[in-house]
N, C-alpha and C positions, 0 to 999 in steps of 0.2 A: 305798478303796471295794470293792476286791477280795475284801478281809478279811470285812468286813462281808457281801458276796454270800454267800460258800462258807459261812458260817455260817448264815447265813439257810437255804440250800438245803440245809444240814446237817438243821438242826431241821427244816425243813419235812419234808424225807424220815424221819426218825424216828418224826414224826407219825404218817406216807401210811403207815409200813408196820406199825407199832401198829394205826392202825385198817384195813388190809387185813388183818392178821391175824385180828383180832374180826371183820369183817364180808367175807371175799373177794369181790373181781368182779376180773375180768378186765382192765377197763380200770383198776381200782386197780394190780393188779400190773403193769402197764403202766406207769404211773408211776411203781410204785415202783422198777424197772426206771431210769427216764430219773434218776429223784431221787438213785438209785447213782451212777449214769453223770456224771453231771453235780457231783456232790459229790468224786469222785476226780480229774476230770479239773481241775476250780476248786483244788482241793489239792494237785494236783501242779503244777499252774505257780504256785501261791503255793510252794512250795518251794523251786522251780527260780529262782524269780524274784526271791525276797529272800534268797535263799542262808540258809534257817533251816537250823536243828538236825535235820540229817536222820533221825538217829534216832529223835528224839523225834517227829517229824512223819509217819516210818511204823509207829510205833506206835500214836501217835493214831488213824490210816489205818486199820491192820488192823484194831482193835476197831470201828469203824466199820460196816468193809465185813461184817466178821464177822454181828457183831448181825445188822446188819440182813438179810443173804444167808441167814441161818438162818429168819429171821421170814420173809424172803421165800418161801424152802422149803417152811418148813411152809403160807402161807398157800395158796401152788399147790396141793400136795397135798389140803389143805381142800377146796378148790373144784372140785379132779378128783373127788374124793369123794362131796360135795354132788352135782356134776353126773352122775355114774356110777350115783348113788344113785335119785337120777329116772329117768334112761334103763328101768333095773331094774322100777322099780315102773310105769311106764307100760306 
């Protein structure tokens, strides 16, 4: 069942941070934020816990955490942008 979870909140988070990329708010990156957090930590005690292939399981990991920490990056900066860009013209 465990399995099944961290995947699920894998995909989920992939999703949350594709589309905070195309559309940023705050409380998306918020999420996407908890959607990281929460897909490393369900991955590392399915690890720990069924004693898999630890290599292979922190590689799956890094591309992961990668992806999406980049997409998260850029979405922030987007939205510092956006919101800097208003301040500006107001």
């Amino acid at each position: 069942m465990i399995i099944f979870t961290h995947v699920v909140i894998a995909l989920v988070t992939i999703v949350l941070t594709l589309v905070t990329y195309v559309k940023p708010t705050s409380r998306r990156l918020k999420m996407s934020y908890t959607g990281i957090t929460l897909t490393v930590v369900s991955g590392s005690y399915l690890a720990f816990s069924l004693q898999s292939n630890l290599l292979r399981t922190c590689v799956t990991g890094l591309v992961f955490v990668t992806f999406t920490s980049i997409l998260t990056y850029s979405s922030r900066n987007k939205l510092e942008y956006a919101e800097n860009k208003i301040k500006v013209e107001q």
